[in-house]
MARPAMAR-921207 format. One record per residue (C-alpha): x, y, z. Coordinates in steps of 0.05 Angstrom, whole numbers, plus 5000, padded with zeros to 4 digits. Layout:
<pts>
XYZ
...
</pts>
This chain:
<pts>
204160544414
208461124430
214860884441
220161364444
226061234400
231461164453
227860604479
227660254410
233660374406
235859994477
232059494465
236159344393
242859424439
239558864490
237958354432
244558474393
247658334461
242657534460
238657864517
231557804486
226457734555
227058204602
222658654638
220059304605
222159754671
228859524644
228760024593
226260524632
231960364686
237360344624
235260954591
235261414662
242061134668
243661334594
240062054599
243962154670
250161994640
249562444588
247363004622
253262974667
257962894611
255463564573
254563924644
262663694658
263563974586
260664634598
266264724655
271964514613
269365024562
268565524617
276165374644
278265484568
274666194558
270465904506
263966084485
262765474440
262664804466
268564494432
268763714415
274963684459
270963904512
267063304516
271262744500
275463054561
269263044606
268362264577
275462154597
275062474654
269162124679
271261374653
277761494689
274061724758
267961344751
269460644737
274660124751
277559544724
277258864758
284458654787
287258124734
285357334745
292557224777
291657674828
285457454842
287356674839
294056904882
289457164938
285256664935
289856194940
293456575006
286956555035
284255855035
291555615050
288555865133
284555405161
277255435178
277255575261
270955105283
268155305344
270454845422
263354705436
259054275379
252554695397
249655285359
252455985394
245656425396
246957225411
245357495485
238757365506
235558175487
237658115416
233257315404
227357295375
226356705420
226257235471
219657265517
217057895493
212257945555
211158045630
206357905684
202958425714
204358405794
197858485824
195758495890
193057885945
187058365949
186258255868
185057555863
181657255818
174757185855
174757945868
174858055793
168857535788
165157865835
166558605802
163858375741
157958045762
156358755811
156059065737
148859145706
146659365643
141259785643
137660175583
135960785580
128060815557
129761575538
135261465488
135360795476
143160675490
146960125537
149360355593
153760045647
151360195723
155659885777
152759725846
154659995906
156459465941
162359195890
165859735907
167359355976
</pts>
Protein backbone atom coordinates (compact mmCIF):
# COMPACT_ATOMS: atom_id res chain seq x y z
CA UNK A 1 0.00 0.00 0.00
CA UNK A 2 0.74 3.55 -0.46
CA UNK A 3 0.25 5.14 2.61
CA UNK A 4 1.46 8.49 2.93
CA UNK A 5 3.60 9.14 5.94
CA UNK A 6 1.47 11.72 7.68
CA UNK A 7 -1.10 9.29 7.97
CA UNK A 8 1.27 6.71 9.62
CA UNK A 9 2.12 9.03 11.50
CA UNK A 10 -1.69 9.92 12.88
CA UNK A 11 -2.43 6.83 13.24
CA UNK A 12 0.80 6.28 15.91
CA UNK A 13 -0.65 9.64 17.68
CA UNK A 14 -4.30 7.76 17.84
CA UNK A 15 -2.84 4.45 19.44
CA UNK A 16 -0.37 6.30 21.81
CA UNK A 17 -3.50 8.20 22.82
CA UNK A 18 -5.44 3.96 23.60
CA UNK A 19 -7.63 4.82 20.56
CA UNK A 20 -6.84 1.68 18.38
CA UNK A 21 -10.46 1.10 16.15
CA UNK A 22 -11.60 3.72 14.40
CA UNK A 23 -12.65 4.43 10.99
CA UNK A 24 -10.00 5.00 8.20
CA UNK A 25 -11.93 8.42 6.94
CA UNK A 26 -10.67 9.37 10.41
CA UNK A 27 -7.37 9.95 9.19
CA UNK A 28 -8.31 11.51 6.28
CA UNK A 29 -10.62 13.93 8.42
CA UNK A 30 -7.51 14.44 11.03
CA UNK A 31 -4.93 15.04 8.54
CA UNK A 32 -7.19 17.89 6.46
CA UNK A 33 -7.57 19.36 9.82
CA UNK A 34 -3.71 19.08 10.37
CA UNK A 35 -2.72 20.31 6.67
CA UNK A 36 -5.44 23.28 7.16
CA UNK A 37 -3.96 24.23 10.23
CA UNK A 38 -0.72 24.45 9.03
CA UNK A 39 -1.28 26.22 6.06
CA UNK A 40 -2.98 28.92 7.96
CA UNK A 41 -0.28 29.13 10.42
CA UNK A 42 2.63 29.67 7.67
CA UNK A 43 0.08 31.98 5.53
CA UNK A 44 -0.42 34.19 9.14
CA UNK A 45 3.48 33.94 9.21
CA UNK A 46 4.07 35.34 5.89
CA UNK A 47 2.04 38.59 7.13
CA UNK A 48 3.95 38.94 10.31
CA UNK A 49 7.09 38.76 8.14
CA UNK A 50 5.55 41.19 5.73
CA UNK A 51 4.61 43.75 8.78
CA UNK A 52 8.37 43.28 9.85
CA UNK A 53 10.01 44.17 6.32
CA UNK A 54 11.49 40.84 6.17
CA UNK A 55 12.33 38.85 3.36
CA UNK A 56 13.01 35.60 5.31
CA UNK A 57 10.52 33.96 7.23
CA UNK A 58 11.80 34.22 10.72
CA UNK A 59 11.04 31.49 13.48
CA UNK A 60 9.41 34.27 15.47
CA UNK A 61 7.17 34.70 12.83
CA UNK A 62 5.50 31.59 13.28
CA UNK A 63 5.40 30.87 16.79
CA UNK A 64 3.58 34.46 16.81
CA UNK A 65 1.05 33.24 14.19
CA UNK A 66 0.75 29.89 16.62
CA UNK A 67 0.13 32.23 19.43
CA UNK A 68 -1.84 34.25 17.73
CA UNK A 69 -4.10 31.69 16.46
CA UNK A 70 -4.29 29.46 19.93
CA UNK A 71 -5.23 32.73 21.63
CA UNK A 72 -8.12 33.59 18.90
CA UNK A 73 -9.03 30.21 17.93
CA UNK A 74 -9.69 28.17 20.91
CA UNK A 75 -11.02 28.51 24.41
CA UNK A 76 -10.77 27.10 27.58
CA UNK A 77 -13.68 25.49 29.39
CA UNK A 78 -14.95 27.75 32.50
CA UNK A 79 -13.40 25.90 35.69
CA UNK A 80 -15.63 22.99 37.47
CA UNK A 81 -16.79 25.66 40.20
CA UNK A 82 -18.24 27.78 37.99
CA UNK A 83 -19.75 25.29 36.26
CA UNK A 84 -21.08 23.37 39.54
CA UNK A 85 -22.07 27.19 40.89
CA UNK A 86 -24.41 27.58 37.82
CA UNK A 87 -25.58 24.54 37.94
CA UNK A 88 -26.45 24.63 41.13
CA UNK A 89 -28.38 28.31 40.64
CA UNK A 90 -30.21 26.72 38.04
CA UNK A 91 -31.81 23.60 39.35
CA UNK A 92 -32.43 25.51 42.66
CA UNK A 93 -35.89 26.97 40.03
CA UNK A 94 -38.41 24.72 39.79
CA UNK A 95 -39.62 22.76 36.87
CA UNK A 96 -43.07 24.79 35.67
CA UNK A 97 -45.49 21.69 34.69
CA UNK A 98 -48.03 22.56 32.49
CA UNK A 99 -52.31 23.39 34.15
CA UNK A 100 -53.77 20.87 31.84
CA UNK A 101 -52.34 16.99 32.16
CA UNK A 102 -52.77 16.49 28.24
CA UNK A 103 -50.07 16.70 25.55
CA UNK A 104 -50.03 20.56 24.00
CA UNK A 105 -49.69 19.79 20.07
CA UNK A 106 -48.65 23.05 17.79
CA UNK A 107 -51.56 24.82 15.68
CA UNK A 108 -53.26 22.67 13.46
CA UNK A 109 -51.00 23.84 9.82
CA UNK A 110 -47.76 22.94 11.45
CA UNK A 111 -49.13 18.70 12.52
CA UNK A 112 -48.28 16.11 10.65
CA UNK A 113 -51.60 14.77 11.85
CA UNK A 114 -52.84 17.42 9.61
CA UNK A 115 -55.31 16.23 6.67
CA UNK A 116 -53.14 16.92 3.86
CA UNK A 117 -56.20 16.74 1.41
CA UNK A 118 -59.47 18.15 -0.01
CA UNK A 119 -62.49 17.21 -1.78
CA UNK A 120 -63.06 18.33 -5.01
CA UNK A 121 -66.59 20.32 -5.14
CA UNK A 122 -68.24 19.03 -8.06
CA UNK A 123 -71.39 19.65 -9.44
CA UNK A 124 -75.26 17.86 -8.96
CA UNK A 125 -74.90 17.50 -12.73
CA UNK A 126 -71.55 15.29 -11.98
CA UNK A 127 -72.83 12.55 -10.09
CA UNK A 128 -71.63 9.57 -9.96
CA UNK A 129 -73.97 7.84 -12.62
CA UNK A 130 -72.99 10.54 -15.21
CA UNK A 131 -69.37 9.42 -14.88
CA UNK A 132 -70.61 5.68 -15.34
CA UNK A 133 -72.38 6.45 -18.19
CA UNK A 134 -69.25 8.66 -19.80
CA UNK A 135 -67.19 5.82 -19.48
CA UNK A 136 -69.21 3.21 -20.83
CA UNK A 137 -70.09 5.93 -24.12
CA UNK A 138 -66.12 5.38 -24.60
CA UNK A 139 -65.09 2.63 -27.23
CA UNK A 140 -61.99 1.37 -28.21
CA UNK A 141 -61.48 0.95 -31.56
CA UNK A 142 -58.27 -0.18 -33.66
CA UNK A 143 -57.01 1.16 -36.26
CA UNK A 144 -56.47 -1.80 -39.07
CA UNK A 145 -53.92 0.83 -40.72
CA UNK A 146 -51.51 1.30 -37.89
CA UNK A 147 -52.35 -1.04 -35.57
CA UNK A 148 -52.67 1.41 -32.43
CA UNK A 149 -55.62 1.80 -29.65
CA UNK A 150 -57.53 4.44 -30.01
CA UNK A 151 -60.28 5.99 -27.83
CA UNK A 152 -63.56 7.17 -29.88
CA UNK A 153 -66.32 8.62 -27.77
CA UNK A 154 -69.97 8.55 -28.92
CA UNK A 155 -71.97 11.23 -29.63
CA UNK A 156 -74.53 10.78 -27.54
CA UNK A 157 -72.33 10.90 -24.05
CA UNK A 158 -71.76 14.11 -24.68
CA UNK A 159 -75.55 14.70 -23.50
Amino acid sequence: QNVPKDAIIVEKILQSMGINEFEPRVIEQLLELVYRYITEVIEDSYVYMDHASRSDLDLEDIRLAIQTRVNHSYTEPPPVEFLLEVASQKNSQPILLPKKQRVLLPPQHHCLSNRNYQFAKSSPSDDLGSRKRRKQSEAMVIDENNDQLEVQQNENSLS
